[in-house]
C-alpha positions as CSV (number, residue, x, y, z in Angstrom):
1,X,109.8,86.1,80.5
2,X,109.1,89.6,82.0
3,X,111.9,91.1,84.3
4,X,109.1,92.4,86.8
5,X,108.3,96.0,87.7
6,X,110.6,96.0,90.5
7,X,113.4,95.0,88.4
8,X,112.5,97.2,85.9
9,X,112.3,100.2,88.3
10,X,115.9,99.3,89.8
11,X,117.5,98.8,86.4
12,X,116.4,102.6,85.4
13,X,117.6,104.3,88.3
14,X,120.7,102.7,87.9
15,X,121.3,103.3,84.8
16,X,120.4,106.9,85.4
17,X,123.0,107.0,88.0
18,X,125.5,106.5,85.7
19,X,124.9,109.7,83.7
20,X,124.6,111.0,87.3
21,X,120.8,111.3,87.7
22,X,119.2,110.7,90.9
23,X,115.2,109.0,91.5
24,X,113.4,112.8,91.8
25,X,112.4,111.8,95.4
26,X,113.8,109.9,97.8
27,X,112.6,106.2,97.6
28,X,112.9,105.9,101.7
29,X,109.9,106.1,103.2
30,X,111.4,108.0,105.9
31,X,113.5,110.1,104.1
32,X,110.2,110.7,101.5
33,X,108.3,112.0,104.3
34,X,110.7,114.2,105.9
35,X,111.6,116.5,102.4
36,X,108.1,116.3,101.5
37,X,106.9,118.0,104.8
38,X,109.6,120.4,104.6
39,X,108.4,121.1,100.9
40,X,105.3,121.7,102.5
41,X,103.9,125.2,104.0
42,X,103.1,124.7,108.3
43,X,99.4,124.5,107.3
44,X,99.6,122.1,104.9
45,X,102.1,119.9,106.9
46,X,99.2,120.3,109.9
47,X,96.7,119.5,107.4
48,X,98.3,116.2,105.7
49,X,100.5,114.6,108.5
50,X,97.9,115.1,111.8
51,X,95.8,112.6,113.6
52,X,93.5,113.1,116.2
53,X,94.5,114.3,119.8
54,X,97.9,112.8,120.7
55,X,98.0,110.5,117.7
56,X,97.8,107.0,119.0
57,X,96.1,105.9,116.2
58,X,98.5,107.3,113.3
59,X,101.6,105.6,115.7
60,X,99.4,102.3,116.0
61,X,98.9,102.2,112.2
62,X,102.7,102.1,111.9
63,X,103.0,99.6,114.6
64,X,100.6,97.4,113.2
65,X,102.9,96.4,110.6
66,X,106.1,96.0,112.4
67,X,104.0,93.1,114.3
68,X,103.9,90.8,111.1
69,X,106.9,89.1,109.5
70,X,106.6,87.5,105.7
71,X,107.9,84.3,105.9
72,X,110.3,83.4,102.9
73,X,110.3,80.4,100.7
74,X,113.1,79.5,98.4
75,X,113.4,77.1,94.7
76,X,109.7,78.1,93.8
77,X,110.3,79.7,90.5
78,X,109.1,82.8,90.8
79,X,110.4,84.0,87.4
80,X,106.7,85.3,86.6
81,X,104.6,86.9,88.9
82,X,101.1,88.4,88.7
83,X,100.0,90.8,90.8
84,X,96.8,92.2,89.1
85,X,93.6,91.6,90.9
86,X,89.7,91.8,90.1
87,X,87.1,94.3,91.9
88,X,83.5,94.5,90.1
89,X,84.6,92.8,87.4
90,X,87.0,94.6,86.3
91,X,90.9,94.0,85.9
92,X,93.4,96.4,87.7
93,X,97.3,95.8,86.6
94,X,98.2,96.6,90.1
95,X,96.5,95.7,93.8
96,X,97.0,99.3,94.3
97,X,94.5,102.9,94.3
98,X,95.7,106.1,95.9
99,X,93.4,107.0,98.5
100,X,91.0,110.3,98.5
101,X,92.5,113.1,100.2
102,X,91.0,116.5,100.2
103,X,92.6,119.9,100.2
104,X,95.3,119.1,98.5
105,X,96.1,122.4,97.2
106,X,97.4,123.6,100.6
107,X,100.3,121.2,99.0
108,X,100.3,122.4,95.3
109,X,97.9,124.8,93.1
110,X,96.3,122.1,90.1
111,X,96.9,119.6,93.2
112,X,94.2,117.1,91.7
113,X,95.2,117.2,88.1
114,X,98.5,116.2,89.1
115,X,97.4,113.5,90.9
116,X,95.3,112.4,88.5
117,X,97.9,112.2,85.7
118,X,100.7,110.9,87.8
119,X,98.3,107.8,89.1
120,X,97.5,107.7,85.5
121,X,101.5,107.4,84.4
122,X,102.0,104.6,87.5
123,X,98.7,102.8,86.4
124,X,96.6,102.7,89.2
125,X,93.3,104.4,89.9
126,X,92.6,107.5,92.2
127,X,89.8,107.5,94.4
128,X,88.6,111.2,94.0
129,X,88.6,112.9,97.1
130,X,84.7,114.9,97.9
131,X,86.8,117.3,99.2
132,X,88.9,118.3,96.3
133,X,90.0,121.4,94.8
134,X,89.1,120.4,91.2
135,X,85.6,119.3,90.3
136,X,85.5,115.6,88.9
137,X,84.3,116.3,85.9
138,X,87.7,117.9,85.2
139,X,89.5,115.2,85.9
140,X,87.3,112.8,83.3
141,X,89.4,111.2,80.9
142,X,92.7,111.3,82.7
143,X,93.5,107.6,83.8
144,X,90.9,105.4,86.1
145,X,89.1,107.2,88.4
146,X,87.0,106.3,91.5
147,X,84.8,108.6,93.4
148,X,84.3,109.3,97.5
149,X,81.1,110.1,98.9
150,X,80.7,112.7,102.3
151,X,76.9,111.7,102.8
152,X,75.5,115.2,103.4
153,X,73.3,116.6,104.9
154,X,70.9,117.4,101.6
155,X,69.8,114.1,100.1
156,X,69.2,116.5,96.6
157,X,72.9,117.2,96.8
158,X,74.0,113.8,97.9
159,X,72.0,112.4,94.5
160,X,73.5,114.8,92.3
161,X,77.5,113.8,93.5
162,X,76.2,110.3,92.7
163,X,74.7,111.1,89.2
164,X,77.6,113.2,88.4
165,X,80.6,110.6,89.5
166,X,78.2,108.4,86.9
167,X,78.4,110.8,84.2
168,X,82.3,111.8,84.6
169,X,83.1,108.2,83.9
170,X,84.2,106.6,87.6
171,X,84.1,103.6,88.2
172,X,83.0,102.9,91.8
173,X,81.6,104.9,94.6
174,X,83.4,104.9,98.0
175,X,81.0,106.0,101.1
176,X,83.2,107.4,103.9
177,X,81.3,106.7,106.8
178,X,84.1,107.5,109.9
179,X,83.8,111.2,109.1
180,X,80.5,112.5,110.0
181,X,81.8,114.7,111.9
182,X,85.4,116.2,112.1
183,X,87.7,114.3,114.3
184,X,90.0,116.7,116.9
185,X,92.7,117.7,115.0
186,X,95.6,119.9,117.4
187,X,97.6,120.9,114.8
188,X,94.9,122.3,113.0
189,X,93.2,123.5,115.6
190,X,96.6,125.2,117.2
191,X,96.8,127.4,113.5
192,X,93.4,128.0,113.7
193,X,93.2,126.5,110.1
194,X,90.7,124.3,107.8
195,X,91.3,124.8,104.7
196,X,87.2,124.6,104.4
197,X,86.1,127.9,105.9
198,X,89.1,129.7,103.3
199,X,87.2,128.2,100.1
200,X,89.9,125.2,99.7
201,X,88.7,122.0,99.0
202,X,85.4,122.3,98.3
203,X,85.2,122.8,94.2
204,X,83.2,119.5,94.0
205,X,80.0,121.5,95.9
206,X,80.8,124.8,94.1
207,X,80.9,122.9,91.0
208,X,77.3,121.3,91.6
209,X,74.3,122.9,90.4
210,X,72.3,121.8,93.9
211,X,74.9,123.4,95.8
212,X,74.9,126.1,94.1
213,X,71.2,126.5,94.8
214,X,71.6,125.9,98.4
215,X,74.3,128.9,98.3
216,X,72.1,131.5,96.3
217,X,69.5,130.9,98.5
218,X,71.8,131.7,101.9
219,X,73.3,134.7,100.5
220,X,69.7,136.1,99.4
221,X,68.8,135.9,103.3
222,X,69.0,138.1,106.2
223,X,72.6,137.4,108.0
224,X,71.7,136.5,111.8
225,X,74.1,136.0,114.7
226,X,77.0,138.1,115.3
227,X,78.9,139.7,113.0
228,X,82.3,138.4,111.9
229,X,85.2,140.9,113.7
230,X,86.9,142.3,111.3
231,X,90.6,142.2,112.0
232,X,93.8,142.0,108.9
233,X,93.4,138.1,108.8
234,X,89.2,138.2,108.3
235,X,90.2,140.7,105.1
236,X,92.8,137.8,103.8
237,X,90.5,135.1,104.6
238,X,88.0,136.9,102.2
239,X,90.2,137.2,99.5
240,X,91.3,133.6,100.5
241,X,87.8,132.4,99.8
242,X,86.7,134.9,96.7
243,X,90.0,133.9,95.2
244,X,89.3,130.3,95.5
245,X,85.8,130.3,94.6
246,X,84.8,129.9,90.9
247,X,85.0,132.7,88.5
248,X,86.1,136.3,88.6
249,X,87.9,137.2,91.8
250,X,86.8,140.8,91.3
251,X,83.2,140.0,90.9
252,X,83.5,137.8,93.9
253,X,84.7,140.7,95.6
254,X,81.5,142.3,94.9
255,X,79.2,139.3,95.4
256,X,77.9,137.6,98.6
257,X,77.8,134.4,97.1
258,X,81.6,132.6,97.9
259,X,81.3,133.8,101.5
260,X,77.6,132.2,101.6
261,X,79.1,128.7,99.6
262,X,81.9,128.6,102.4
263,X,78.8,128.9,104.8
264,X,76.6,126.4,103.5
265,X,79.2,123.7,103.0
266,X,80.3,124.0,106.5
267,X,76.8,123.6,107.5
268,X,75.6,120.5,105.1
269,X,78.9,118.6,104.5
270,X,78.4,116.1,107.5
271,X,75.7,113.8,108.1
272,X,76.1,112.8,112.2
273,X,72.9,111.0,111.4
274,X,73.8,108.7,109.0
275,X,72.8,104.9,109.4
276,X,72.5,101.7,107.8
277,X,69.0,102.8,106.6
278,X,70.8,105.3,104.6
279,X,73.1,103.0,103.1
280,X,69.9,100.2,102.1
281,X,68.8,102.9,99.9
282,X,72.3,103.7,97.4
283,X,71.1,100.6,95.4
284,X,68.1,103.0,93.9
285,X,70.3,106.0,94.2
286,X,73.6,104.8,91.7
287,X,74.6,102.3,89.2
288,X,78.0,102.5,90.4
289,X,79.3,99.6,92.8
290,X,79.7,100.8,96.6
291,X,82.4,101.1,98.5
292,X,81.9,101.4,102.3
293,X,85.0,102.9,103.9
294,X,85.8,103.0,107.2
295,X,84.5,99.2,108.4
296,X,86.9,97.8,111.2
297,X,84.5,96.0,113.2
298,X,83.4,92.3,112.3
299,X,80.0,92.5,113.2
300,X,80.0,96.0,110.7
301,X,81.4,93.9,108.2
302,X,78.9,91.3,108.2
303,X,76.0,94.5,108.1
304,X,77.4,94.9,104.7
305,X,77.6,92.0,103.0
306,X,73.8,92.2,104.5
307,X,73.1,95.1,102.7
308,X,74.4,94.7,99.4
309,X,77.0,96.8,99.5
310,X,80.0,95.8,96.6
311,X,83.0,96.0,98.8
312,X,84.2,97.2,102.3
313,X,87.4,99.5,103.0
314,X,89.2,98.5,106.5
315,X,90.0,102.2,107.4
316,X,90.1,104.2,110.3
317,X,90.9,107.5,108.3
318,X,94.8,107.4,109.0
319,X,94.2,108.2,112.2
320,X,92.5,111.2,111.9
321,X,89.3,110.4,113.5
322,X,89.4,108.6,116.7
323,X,92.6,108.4,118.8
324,X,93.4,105.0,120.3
325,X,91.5,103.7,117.6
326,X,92.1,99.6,116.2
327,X,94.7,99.7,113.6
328,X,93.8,99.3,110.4
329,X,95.9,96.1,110.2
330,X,94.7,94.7,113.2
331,X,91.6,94.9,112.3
332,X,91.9,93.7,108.6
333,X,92.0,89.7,109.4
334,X,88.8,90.0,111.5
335,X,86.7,92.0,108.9
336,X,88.2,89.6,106.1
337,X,86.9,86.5,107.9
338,X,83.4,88.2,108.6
339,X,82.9,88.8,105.0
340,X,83.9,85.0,104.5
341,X,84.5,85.8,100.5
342,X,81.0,87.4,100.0
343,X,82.9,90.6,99.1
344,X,86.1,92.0,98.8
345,X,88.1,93.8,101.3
346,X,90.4,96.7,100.9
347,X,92.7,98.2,103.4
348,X,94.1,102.0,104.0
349,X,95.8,103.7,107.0
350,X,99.7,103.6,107.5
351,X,100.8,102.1,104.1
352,X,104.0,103.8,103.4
353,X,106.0,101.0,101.7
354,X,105.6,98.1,98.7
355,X,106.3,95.8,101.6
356,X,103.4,97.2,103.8
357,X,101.0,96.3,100.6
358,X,102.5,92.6,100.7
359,X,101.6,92.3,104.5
360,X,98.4,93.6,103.8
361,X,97.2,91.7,100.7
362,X,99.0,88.4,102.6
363,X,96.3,89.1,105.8
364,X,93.3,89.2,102.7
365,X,92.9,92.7,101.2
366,X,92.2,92.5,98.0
367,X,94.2,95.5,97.4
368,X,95.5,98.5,99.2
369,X,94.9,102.7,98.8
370,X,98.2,104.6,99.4
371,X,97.9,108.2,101.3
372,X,100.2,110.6,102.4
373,X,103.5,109.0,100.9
374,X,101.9,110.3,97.6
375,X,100.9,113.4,98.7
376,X,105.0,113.6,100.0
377,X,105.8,113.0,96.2
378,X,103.4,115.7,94.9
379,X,104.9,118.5,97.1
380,X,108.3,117.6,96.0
381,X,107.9,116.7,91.9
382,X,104.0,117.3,91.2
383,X,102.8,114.3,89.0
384,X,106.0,113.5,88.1
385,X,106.7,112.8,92.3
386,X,103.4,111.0,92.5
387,X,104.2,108.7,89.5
388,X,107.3,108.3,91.1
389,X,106.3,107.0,94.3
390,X,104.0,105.0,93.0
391,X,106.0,103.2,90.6
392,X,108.6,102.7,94.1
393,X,105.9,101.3,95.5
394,X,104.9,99.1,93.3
395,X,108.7,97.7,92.5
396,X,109.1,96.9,96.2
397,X,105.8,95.5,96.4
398,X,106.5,93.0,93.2
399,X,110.5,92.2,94.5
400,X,108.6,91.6,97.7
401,X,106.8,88.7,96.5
402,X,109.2,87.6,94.3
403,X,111.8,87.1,97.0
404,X,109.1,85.4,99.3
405,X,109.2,82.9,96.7
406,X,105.4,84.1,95.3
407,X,104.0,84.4,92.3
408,X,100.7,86.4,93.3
409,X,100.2,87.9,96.3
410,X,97.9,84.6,97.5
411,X,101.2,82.6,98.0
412,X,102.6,84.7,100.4
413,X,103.3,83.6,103.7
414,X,103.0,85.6,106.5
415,X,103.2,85.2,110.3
416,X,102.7,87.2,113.3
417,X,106.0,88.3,115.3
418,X,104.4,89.0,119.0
């Protein structure tokens, strides 16, 4: 009989603590989050922890969980549990995935590759973030790896992130569809900040041979419109973006190419267009199963299992999009019922604890994306803090079940408190 990772977990930090070693990061969610936004710069912080105007949603995400109760059973030999599940056909150890978020090095510099190799060490997949600051073919090889889609506005480009997820080796492609626009974001907006216009988070496009097309082709034309004032901050916002963009930052000093990629992604990231029409065609477009995230609405749900779509994520961007937005809890039961078992269902948006991911898989997710606790753990210990809270997460998660008299996260028992 296997002791269980949560066992497992709690065994080596205690015996750790008696050589006097401490967990790297705190294994309090609270605690986690306030030394890993201190670790962070005031940009970054803006940039990870904000929601959208006054942040009903992120609050509501929270709240969400403190309405449901699991409801413990005792005797029912729980000495085994199993809490692997199956999406496409293939087996993951762990109802778990750590959730794409781009930008990430505001945080930490290599911000990707650390993810990458700490969700690797915790065994769970990363959903690689469109947004990132290292292209995905760099990150091939280092654990399980799926792949987001921002559906922009250049169907050549849109193929070409779709052929190249493909060819890097991930396994699934996850369509963000609540982001077609930028939500209003105060904190960023109150730094004047997006990481965007200074050349972070934006190496998939630089990295793409379409893109890169689209870019030449800008900086070749005739600049129209006013001219850019040229104060201190504009001259470290240039070498902010010729700095981050590929190559030699002394030839990007000389080139009008980085300040023309920044341009063009700004103006073809987001699709405000898209529709279900789009969607109907990503069965010619990829191999790779599809993810629609973003789905909170039942009647949405059902439009997906319409269109052939291989899953649907219950998301409403951790509250980053629309404020006084559903919960992503509250909305998990009806999308779960829509779907009736035709697909699965995954949830994001205010996991912070293994307990959270009990509630969640209890109301029908199939499994569960983790966000900013993670991103907490990176700016504190790199991989090493993102393996770390991962590995917390998944201990609670598995004592959780355990002690609610479980084997799998199907028996749990759950009920609402108001």
């Amino acid at each position: 009989m296997t002791i269980g990772a949560g066992r497992a977990r709690q065994e080596q930090v205690y015996r750790d603590g008696v050589s006097g070693s401490r967990p790297r990061v705190p294994t309090t969610a609270g605690e986690l989050e306030r030394r890993g936004r201190r670790a962070m710069s005031r940009r970054a912080d803006a940039y990870v922890t904000g929601g959208a105007g006054a942040e009903a949603t992120v609050r509501a995400n929270r709240a969400a969980f403190e309405r449901w109760q699991t409801v413990p059973r005792v005797l029912r030999d729980v000495g085994s549990r199993d809490l692997s599940t199956e999406l496409f056909g293939r087996r993951l150890d762990h109802p778990l995935l750590l959730a794409p978020i781009g930008a990430l090095d505001l945080v930490r510099r290599g911000a990707d590759l650390a993810v990458a190799r700490g969700a690797a060490a915790a065994g769970v997949p990363m959903i690689v973030s469109n947004q990132a600051g290292t292209a995905m073919e760099a990150l091939a090889g280092i654990g399980r790896r799926w792949f987001q889609l921002y559906w922009s506005t250049s169907d050549d480009l849109v193929d070409s992130f779709l052929a190249r997820a493909e060819a890097s080796g991930c396994e699934a492609v996850v369509v963000t569809l609540d982001t077609t626009m930028l939500g209003w974001r105060p904190r960023d907006l109150d730094l004047g900040h997006l990481p965007f216009s200074r050349g972070l988070g934006i190496a998939q496009y630089t990295s793409d041979p379409v893109f890169s097309r689209l870019a030449r082709e800008r900086a070749a034309t005739p600049r129209s419109g006013p001219a850019p004032r040229i104060t201190p901050q504009a001259v470290r916002t240039l070498l902010e973006i010729t700095h981050n963009f590929p190559g030699s930052t002394l030839e990007n000093l000389r080139s009008p190419v980085p300040r023309a990629a920044v341009e063009t992604f700004l103006e073809v990231y987001s699709r405000p267009h898209l529709s279900w029409d789009d969607v109907a065609t990503l069965r010619s477009r990829t191999s790779l199963p599809v993810v629609l995230k973003g789905v909170l609405h039942p009647v949405d749900a059902r439009r997906a299992v319409d269109a052939g779509v291989d899953a649907v994520l219950v998301s409403n961007h951790g509250g980053r999009q629309v404020d006084h937005a559903v919960a992503a809890l509250d909305a998990l039961p009806g999308v779960v019922e829509a779907v009736a078992d035709r697909l699965p269902v995954l949830l994001d948006s205010g996991v912070r604890t293994g307990a959270d991911v009990a509630l969640a898989l209890a109301l029908g997710a199939r499994a569960v994306c983790l966000g900013r606790p993670f991103v907490w753990g990176l700016a504190l210990a790199g991989a090493e803090g993102v393996a770390q809270v991962v590995g917390d997460v998944l201990a609670e998660l598995d004592l959780t079940v355990g002690l609610a008299g479980a084997s799998s996260a199907a028996e749990l028992e759950v009920q609402r408190r108001y």
